[in-house]
N, C-alpha and C positions, 0 to 999 in steps of 0.2 A: 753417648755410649752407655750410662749409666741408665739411665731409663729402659733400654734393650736389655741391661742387666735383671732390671725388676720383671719384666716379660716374661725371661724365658725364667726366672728363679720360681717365680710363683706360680707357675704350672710346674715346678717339682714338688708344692707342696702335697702332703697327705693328714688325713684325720680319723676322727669321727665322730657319730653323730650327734645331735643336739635338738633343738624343739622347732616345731614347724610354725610359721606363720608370713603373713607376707609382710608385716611390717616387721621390723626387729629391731631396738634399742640396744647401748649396749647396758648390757646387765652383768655388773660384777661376782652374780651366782648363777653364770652360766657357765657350761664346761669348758673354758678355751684348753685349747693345747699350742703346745709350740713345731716350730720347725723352723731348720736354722741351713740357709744355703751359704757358699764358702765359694769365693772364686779367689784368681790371683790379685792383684794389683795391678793399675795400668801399668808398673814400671817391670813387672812381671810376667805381663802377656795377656793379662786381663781373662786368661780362660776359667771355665768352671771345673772346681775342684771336686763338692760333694754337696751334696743335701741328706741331712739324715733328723727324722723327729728328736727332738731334743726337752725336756724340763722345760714347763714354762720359767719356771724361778731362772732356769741356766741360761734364759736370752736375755737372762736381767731385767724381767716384767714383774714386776708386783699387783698380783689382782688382791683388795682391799675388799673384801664382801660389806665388811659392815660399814665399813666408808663408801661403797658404791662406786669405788672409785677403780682407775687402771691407770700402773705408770709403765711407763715405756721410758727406755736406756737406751744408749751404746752399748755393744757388748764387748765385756772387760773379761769374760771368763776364761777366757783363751791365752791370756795374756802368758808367757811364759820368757823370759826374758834371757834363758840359757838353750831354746828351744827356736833352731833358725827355720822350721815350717813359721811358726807364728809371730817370728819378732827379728826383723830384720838386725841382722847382728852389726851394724856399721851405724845406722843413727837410732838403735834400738826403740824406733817406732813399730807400729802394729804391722802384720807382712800380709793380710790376708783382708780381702772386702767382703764383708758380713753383711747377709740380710736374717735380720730377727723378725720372723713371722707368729703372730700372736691371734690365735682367729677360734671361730667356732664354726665347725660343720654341721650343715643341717641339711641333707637329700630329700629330705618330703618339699623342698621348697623349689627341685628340679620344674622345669617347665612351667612355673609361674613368675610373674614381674615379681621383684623384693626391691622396699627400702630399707637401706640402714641411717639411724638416726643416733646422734650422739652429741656432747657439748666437750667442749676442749677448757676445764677449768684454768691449765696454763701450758705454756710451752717457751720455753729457755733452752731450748736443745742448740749444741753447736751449731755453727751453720755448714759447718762438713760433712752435717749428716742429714739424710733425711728422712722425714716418717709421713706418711699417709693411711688413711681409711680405705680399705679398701671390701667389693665384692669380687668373687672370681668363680667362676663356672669351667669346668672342664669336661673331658668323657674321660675314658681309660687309659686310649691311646694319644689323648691330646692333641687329635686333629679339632676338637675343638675347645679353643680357650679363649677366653672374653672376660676383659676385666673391666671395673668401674672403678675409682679413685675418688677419693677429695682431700686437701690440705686439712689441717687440723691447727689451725688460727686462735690463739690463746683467746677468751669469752669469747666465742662465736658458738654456736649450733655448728653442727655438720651435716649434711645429708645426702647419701647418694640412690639413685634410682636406676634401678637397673631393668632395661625394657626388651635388651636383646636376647629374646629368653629362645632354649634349648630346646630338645625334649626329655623325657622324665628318668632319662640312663647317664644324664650329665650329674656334678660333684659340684655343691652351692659349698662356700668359704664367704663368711665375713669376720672383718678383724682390723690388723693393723700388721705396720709393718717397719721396720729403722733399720735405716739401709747404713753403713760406712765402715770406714778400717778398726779394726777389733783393737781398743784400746785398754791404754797403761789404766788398773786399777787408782792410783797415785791422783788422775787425772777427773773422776768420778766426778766429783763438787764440781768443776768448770768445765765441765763437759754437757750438764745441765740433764732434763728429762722432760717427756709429754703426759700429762694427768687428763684422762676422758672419762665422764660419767656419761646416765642417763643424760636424753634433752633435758635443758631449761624449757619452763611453758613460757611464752608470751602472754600477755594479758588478756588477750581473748580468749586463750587455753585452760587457763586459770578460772576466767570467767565462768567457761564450761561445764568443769565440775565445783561449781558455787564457790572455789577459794578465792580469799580478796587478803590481800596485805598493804597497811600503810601505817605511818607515812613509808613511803622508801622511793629513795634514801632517805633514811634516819642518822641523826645524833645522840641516841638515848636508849629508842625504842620500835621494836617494831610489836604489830597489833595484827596475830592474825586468825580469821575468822572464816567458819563457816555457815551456808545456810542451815542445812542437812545431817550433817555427816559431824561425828563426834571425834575429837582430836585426841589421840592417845599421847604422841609422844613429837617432840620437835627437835630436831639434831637439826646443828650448824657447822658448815667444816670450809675451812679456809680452801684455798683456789688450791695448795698445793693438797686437796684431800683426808687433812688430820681432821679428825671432829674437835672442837673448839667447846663446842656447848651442848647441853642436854637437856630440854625441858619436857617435862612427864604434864599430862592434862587429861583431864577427863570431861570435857567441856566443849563445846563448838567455836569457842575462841578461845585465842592463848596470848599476852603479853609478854616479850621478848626483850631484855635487858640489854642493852649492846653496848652501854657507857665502857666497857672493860674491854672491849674486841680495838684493835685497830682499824684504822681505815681503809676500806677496801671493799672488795668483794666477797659472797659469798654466797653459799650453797646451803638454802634450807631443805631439809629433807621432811615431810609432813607427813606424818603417820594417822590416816583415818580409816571410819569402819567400813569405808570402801575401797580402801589401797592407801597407795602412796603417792604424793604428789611434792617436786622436786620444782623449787623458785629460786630465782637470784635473786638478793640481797644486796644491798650497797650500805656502806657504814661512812657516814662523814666524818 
């Protein structure tokens, strides 16, 4: 029943527009916007309440520009706990099933195939809720709507490909989405979140534009190097999106101190004179 719920919610989103291409990453200085659907509760009859555009910050997303990063929540705004629309007055849980829609519209991308591409640094989300990647096409009247989906799997890539293409008067969305009961602020820390950046490259990706990093996994150090391309700056940020470190360079390699980082994973972000280029890290 919940899945029907995501259906029919996400053909009441609205936006606007954003930059044409057919591939598309997500990009934390891109324009999202929010929109936020409101239905009952199954013990309530489960119908639809309202949809109305809302503050990205208000579905409780934090887009991160200079971290690259996007977190996705529960939505706790609503919480009112004197207030029996939103907060069941008898076991003063959340009264109402929220979907927080977090996306960017882009209409020059009607009537062509798009991928959306992305990496999932982590996800601890309750398991009462759920969040997915999503593309969505519609028209005006929403006689036609076609969505594409993927899970968002803590260090995985994501990617969805959308082929059942429209024509050029249909409304392109990609984004994200966290579906569940609008919860107690109180509850925030154990209720968890999802953090998405750009893809991670693979090593043949890397390969391709001449970046090479080693060892990795490291205990100490990482070493990383170009053929071509001269390295400005190197940001490293933990899975949960904080930046960690900062190394400035002016060189076609850089060494990378990591004795002090915990162990784990992590997101270099490589600043050269031909863009950016984004690799995972492991620290022993």
């Amino acid at each position: 029943m919940r899945k029907m719920y995501y259906l029919l919610a996400l053909a009441l989103c609205f936006s606007f527009a954003s930059q044409a291409q057919n591939t598309v990453e997500v990009d934390a200085n891109a324009d999202f916007v929010g929109f936020m659907n409101v239905f009952e509760t199954p013990a309530n009859g489960q119908g639809y309440v309202f949809g109305d555009s809302w503050g990205v910050p208000d579905l409780k997303t934090t887009v991160d520009a200079g971290a690259g990063t996007i977190t996705l929540q529960p939505n706790f705004n609503t919480y009112d706990a004197a207030d029996p629309f939103w907060v069941d007055q008898t076991t003063l849980e959340g009264n109402k099933f929220m979907e927080a829609n977090t996306f960017v519209e882009d209409n020059s991308l009607a009537g062509e195939e798009l991928t959306f591409n992305g990496y999932t640094n982590s996800n601890d989300l309750d398991a009462n809720y759920e969040v997915m990647a999503f593309i969505k096409v519609f028209n005006a009247d929403f006689s036609v709507l076609k969505i594409e989906t993927a899970p968002l799997v803590a260090g995985q890539n994501f990617s969805i490909n959308y082929t059942n293409v429209e024509g050029a008067d249909t409304v392109v969305q990609y984004g994200f989405f966290v579906a569940g009961i609008n919860a107690n602020p109180v509850d925030e820390s154990a209720l968890g979140s999802v953090v998405v950046s750009a893809p991670l490259l693979g090593t043949n990706d890397v390969a391709a534009i001449n970046v090479s990093v080693y060892p990795n996994p490291s205990n100490s150090v990482w070493n990383i190097e170009t053929t071509n391309q001269n390295i400005s700056t190197v940001e490293i940020y933990n899975i949960l999106g904080k930046k960690v470190q900062s190394t400035p360079s002016n060189s076609t390699s850089v060494s990378i101190n990591n004795e002090s980082l915990a162990k784990g994973i992590y997101l270099a972000k490589i600043s050269t004179d031909a863009g950016d280029v984004s690799v995972k890290l492991i620290k022993q």
